[in-house]
Residue, then its C-alpha position, 0 to 999 in steps of 0.5 A: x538388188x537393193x542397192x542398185x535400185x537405190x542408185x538408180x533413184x539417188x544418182x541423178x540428184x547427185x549427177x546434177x551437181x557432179x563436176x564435169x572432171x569426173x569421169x569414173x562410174x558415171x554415166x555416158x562417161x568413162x576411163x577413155x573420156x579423161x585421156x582424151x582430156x589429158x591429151x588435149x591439155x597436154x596439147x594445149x600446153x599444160x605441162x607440168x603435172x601433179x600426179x597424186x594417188x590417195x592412200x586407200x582411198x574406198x577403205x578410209x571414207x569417214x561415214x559421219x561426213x559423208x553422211x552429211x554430205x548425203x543428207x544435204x541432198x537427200x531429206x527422207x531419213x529412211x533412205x540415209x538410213x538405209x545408205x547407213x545401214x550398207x556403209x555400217x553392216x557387219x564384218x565377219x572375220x574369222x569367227x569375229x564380227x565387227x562394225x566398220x567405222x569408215x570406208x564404203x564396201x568396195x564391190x558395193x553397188x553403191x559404193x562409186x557413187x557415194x565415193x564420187x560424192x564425198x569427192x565432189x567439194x574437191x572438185x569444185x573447190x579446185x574448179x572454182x581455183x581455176x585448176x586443171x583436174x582429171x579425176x576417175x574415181x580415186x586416180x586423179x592428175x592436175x595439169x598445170x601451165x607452169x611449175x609454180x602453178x602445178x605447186x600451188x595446186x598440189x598445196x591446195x589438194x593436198x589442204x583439200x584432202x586432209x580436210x575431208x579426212x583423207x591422205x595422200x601417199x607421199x612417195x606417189x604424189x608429186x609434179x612431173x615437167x613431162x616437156x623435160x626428159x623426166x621420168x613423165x606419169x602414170x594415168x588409168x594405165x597409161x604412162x605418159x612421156x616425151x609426148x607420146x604414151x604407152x601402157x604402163x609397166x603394170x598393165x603390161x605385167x597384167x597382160x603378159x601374166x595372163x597370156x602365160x597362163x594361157x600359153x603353157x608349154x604343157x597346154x593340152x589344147x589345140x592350137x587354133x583353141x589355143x590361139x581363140x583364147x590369146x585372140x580373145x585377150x589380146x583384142x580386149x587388151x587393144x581395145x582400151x591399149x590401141x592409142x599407144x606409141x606404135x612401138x609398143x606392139x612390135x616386141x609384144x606380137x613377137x613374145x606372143x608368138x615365142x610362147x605358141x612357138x614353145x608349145x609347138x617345140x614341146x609338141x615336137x620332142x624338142x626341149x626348153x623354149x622357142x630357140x634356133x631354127x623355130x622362126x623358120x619351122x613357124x614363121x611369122x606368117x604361119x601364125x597369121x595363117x592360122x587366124x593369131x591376132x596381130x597388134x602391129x597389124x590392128x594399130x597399122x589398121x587403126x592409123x589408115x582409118x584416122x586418116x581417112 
């Protein structure tokens, strides 16, 4: 409670400054904001791209830096020393506790805010170098009009970075030609490539794991509590997914509907997963029947509305 009243008095000195190429936890601003700015650029010609990751970014801040950068904006030492006292309290590890001397505790209320600070001169420093830059949080991208473009900004980033004590992870960290047949990029979920974009490998484990545990063969549910919570998870899921190639959706309503199939085939006395004559004893239209969310049918809704 403590800290969330702190940050509501601290952040809008800090909001006044902030660069308008962060996007992460700030206000009336968001992950959907900085793709849409992707995309334009991307549009606009800015092809080549630095795809950059920093290494543990919220567990390496260094707390003497990020004090000053505090302290320049905020004079009342009791408020730097309350700031202080949360980026310093105790660790209990075991029966062991100990002091951090750096990083800013993640799950801390305040702790984007002080993270979006101790980024800030890396944000104007790439700005004032005429760099294209997209930063939510510690995930940021650099589009770039050419390679020796996209070059030069990762030099200086990478200068950026090493001088505020922080570290780019060499093996995710490069440029990506997304004009080429490459392997494109990766960006608050998404993948980019061959002009289009679509959930990234990650984000479409995370859905499929949780679809699984909801779908169990041995769920004692019944199907319409069953498909109730795949609705709930499979709309949540397209909220934030819903602008990807329309080839996405096709293979993913067709594995959603072979998991509820195998439940049904258990039901049955029928062994193993959803095999044979299951399509035609539960056809497609069986499940729409019974209320199951559609991703097809949600992104072809999607596509007739943005055209009017």
């Amino acid at each position: 409670m403590v800290q969330a009243a702190l940050r509501l008095v601290i952040e809008p000195i800090f909001e006044k400054d902030f660069a308008p190429h962060s996007y992460g936890f700030r206000p009336k601003r968001g992950s959907k904001d900085a793709l849409r700015e992707v995309e334009r650029l991307l549009k606009a010609g800015y092809t080549f791209v630095v795809e950059a990751d920093l290494k543990a970014y919220f567990d390496s801040i260094p707390h003497e830096p990020l004090l000053t950068d505090i302290g320049r904006y905020i004079a009342d030492g009791r408020v730097v020393g309350l700031i202080e006292g949360f980026l310093k309290q105790g660790v209990l590890e075991g029966a062991a506790l100990w002091t951090p001397e750096k990083g800013s505790p993640q799950g801390a209320v305040i702790s984007p805010l002080l993270a979006n600070l101790y980024l800030h001169p890396v944000d104007t420093a790439m700005a004032a170098a005429g760099h294209e830059m997209i930063r939510y949080a510690d995930d940021f991208v650099i589009l770039c009009r050419s390679r020796e473009e996209a070059e030069k900004a990762l030099a200086g980033v990478q200068r950026l970075t090493l001088e505020r004590g922080l570290t780019l992870h060499p093996e995710k960290t490069r440029v990506v030609d997304i004009a080429s047949s490459g392997p494109g990029f990766d960006f608050l979920g998404y993948h980019f490539e061959g002009g289009t974009r679509r959930p990234r490998k990650r984000s479409l484990k995370k859905l499929k794991d949780t679809i699984r545990s909801k779908t169990g063969r041995s769920n004692g549910h019944s199907l319409a509590v069953i498909i109730e919570e795949v609705n709930r998870t499979l709309r949540g899921w397209f909220e934030y997914f819903q602008h990807s190639n329309k080839w996405t959706f096709p293979p993913l309503d067709s594995w959603v509907r072979r998991r509820i199939r195998s439940i049904l085939r258990q039901r049955t006395g029928r062994k193993g997963i959803s095999r044979g004559h299951d399509h035609q004893r539960w056809p497609n239209r069986f499940f729409r029947d019974h209320g199951l969310f559609s991703l097809v049918e949600a992104h072809a809704t999607l596509l007739q509305s943005s055209r009017r």
